[in-house]
C-alpha positions in Angstrom: 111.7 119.1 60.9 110.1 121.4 63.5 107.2 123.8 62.1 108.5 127.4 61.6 111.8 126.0 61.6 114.8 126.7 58.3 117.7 125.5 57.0 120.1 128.4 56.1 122.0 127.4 52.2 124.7 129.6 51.3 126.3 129.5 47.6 123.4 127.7 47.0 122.9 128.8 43.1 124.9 125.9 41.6 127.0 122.4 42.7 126.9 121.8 46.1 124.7 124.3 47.6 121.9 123.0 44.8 122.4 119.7 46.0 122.1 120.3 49.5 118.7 122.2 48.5 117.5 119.5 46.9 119.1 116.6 49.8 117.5 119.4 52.9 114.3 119.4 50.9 113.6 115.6 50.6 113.8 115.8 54.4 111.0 118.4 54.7 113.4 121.1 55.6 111.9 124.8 54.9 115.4 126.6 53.2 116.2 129.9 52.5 118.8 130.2 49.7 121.5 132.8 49.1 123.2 133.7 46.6 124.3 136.4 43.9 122.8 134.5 40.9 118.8 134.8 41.8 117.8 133.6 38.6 118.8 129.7 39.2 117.9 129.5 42.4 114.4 130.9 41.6 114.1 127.8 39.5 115.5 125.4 41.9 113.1 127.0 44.3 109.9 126.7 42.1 110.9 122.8 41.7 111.1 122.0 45.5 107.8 123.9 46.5 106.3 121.8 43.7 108.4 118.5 44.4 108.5 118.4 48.1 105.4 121.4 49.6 108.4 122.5 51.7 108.7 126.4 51.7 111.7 128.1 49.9 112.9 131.5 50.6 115.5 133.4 48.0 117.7 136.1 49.0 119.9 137.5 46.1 123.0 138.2 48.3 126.8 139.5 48.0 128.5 137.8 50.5 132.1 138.6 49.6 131.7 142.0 52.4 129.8 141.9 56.0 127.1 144.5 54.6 126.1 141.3 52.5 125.9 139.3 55.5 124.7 141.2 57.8 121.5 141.8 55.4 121.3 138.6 54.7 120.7 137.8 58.6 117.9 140.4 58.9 116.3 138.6 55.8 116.2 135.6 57.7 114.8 137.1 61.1 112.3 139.1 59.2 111.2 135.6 58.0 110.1 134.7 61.2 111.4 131.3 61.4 114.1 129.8 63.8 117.4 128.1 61.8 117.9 124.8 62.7 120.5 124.8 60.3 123.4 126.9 58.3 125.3 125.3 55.5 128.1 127.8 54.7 129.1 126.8 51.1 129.7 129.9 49.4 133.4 130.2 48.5 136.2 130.1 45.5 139.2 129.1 44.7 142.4 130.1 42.7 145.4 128.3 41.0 148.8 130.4 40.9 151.9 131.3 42.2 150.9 133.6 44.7 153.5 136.2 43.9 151.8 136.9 40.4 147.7 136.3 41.5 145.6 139.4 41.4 146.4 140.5 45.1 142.8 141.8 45.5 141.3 138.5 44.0 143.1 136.3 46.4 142.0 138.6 49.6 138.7 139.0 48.4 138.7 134.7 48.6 140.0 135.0 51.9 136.8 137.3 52.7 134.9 135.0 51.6 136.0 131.5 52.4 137.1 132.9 56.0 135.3 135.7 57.9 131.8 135.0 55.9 132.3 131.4 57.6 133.4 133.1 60.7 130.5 136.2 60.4 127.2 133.6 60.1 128.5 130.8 62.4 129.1 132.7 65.1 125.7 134.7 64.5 123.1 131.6 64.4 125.2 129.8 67.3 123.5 131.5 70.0 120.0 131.2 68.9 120.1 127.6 68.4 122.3 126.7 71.5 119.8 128.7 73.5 116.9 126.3 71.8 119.0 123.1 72.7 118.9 122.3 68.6 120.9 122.9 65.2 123.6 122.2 63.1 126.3 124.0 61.4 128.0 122.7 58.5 131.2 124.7 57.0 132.1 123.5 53.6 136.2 123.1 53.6 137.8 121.0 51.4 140.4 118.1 51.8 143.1 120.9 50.9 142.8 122.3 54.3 145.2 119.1 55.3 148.1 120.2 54.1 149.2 123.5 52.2 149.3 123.2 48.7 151.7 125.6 46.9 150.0 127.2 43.3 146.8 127.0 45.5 148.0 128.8 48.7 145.2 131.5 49.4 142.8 128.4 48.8 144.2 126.0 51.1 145.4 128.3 53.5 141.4 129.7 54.0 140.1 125.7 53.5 142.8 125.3 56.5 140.9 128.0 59.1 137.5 126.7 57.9 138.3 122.9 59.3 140.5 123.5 62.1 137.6 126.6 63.4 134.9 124.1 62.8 136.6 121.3 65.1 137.2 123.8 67.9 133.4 124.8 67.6 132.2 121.4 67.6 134.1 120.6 70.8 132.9 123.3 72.4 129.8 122.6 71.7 129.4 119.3 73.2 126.5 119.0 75.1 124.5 121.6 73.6 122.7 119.6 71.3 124.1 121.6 68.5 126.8 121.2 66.5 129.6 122.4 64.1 130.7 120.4 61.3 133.5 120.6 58.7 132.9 118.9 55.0 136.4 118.2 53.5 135.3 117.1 49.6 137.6 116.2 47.0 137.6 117.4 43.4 134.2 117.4 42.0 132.9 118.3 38.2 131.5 121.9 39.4 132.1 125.3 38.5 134.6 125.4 41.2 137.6 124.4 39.2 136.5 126.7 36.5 136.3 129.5 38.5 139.4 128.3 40.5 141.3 128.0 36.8 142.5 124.7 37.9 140.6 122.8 34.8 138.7 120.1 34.6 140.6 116.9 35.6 143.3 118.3 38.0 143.4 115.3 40.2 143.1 111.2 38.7 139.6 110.0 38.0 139.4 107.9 40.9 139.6 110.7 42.9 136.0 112.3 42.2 133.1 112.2 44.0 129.4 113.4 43.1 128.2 116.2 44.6 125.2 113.8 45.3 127.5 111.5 47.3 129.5 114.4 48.9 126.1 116.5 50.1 124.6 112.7 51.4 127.3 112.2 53.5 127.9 115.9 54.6 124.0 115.4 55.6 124.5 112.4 57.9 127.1 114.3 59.0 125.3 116.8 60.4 122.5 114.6 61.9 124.8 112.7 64.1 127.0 115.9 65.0 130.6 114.9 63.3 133.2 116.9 63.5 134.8 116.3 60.0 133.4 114.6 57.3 135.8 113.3 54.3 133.6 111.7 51.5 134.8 108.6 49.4 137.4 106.3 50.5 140.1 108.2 47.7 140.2 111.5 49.2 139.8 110.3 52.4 143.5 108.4 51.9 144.7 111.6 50.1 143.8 114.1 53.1 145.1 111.8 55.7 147.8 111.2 53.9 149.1 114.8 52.7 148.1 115.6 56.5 150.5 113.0 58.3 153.8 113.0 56.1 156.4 115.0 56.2 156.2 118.4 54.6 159.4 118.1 53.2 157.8 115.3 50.9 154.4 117.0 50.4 155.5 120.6 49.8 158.1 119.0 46.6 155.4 116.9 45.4 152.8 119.4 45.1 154.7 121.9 43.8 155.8 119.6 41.0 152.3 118.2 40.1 150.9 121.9 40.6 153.5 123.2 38.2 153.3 120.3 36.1 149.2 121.4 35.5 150.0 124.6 35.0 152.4 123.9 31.7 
């Protein structure tokens, strides 16, 4: 990493965004983390300054509205350092018919999964094509694939943050920056609490580490992908659900949604 250069974390109080702390500090990466819950990343902070000497900034953020965001961008230019990298992770999840959710839960997801991601991609782009470095990584998830009834707010946002990403990355070529989309599959985080899906929604076998998903998402990112689908499982699973026919996908995941919900 350049001097007075930062890696932007979003979400980065728990599961993934931690673990990309922890993965962006090994490097030497400076970081500033965002999120809502101070008091954990203040503690992941202290460990990395003492673990790795790389500087880590904390900005307690909401980043469910633009006011959030927008803040959160000055906090970063007041720091005085150039992002060589964002990691949009921040985002949730919900499990339902969509007819009976909480109407303003399901478009407060869509504010956050999809015009947060939209908001901060499109306001660090210029800086670092204009430097000729950087990297952009948009956490999606391998539901963006296909839709997935009982999760269709969820998929439907995972959906915009992919198929965005791989437009940006193509137009980007060139640049020496990037845009990258990480498609994980389940993982034991808070996600599926918050998400109300429950622990063990999908086989075994179909898990991944969040230390195995945020290596890979890394490399990623160093070599410019444009999607990146960690373990060999959910990679089958989100190729799959993405080339056959939706009238085989949409009746099996409407039966194995329903069937998780009994």
């Amino acid at each position: 990493p350049a001097p007075g250069t930062m890696v932007l974390i979003t979400g980065a109080s728990s599961g993934l965004g931690e673990e990309f702390a922890k993965q962006l500090a090994s490097r030497g990466h400076d970081l500033a983390l965002a999120a809502r819950r101070v008091d954990r990343m203040d503690v992941t902070a202290a460990e990395l300054r003492k673990e790795h000497g790389v500087e880590v900034l904390v900005f307690e953020r909401d980043l469910g509205n633009e006011a959030g965001c927008r803040a959160l961008l000055e906090d970063v230019e007041a720091s005085g350092k150039d992002l060589v990298g964002l990691v949009n992770n921040a985002g949730f999840g919900s499990s339902g018919r969509f007819h009976e959710m909480d109407q303003d839960w399901e478009l407060q997801q869509v504010r956050l999964n999809v015009e947060t991601v939209h908001l901060l991609t499109g306001a660090v782009l210029p800086g670092m094509v204009e430097r000729g470095e950087g990297s952009v990584l948009n956490v999606a998830s391998i539901a963006s694939f296909q839709p997935l009834p009982n999760m269709a707010t969820y998929s439907a946002t995972k959906a915009f943050v992919r198929v965005f990403s791989e437009a940006v990355n193509a137009e980007l070529s060139g640049t020496g920056v990037s845009c990258t989309a990480l498609c994980p599959g389940p993982m034991a985080t808070e996600w599926e609490e918050v998400s109300n899906v429950g622990s063990g929604w999908m086989p075994g076998v179909a898990y991944v580490s969040t230390e195995t998903a945020v290596r890979a998402a890394v490399k990623g990112m160093v070599r410019g992908a444009r999607v990146v689908v960690p373990g060999r499982i959910p990679q089958a699973l989100a190729w799959g659900g993405h080339l056959a026919p939706r009238s085989v996908v949409l009746p099996a995941t409407r039966f194995f949604g329903d069937l998780r919900r009994k």
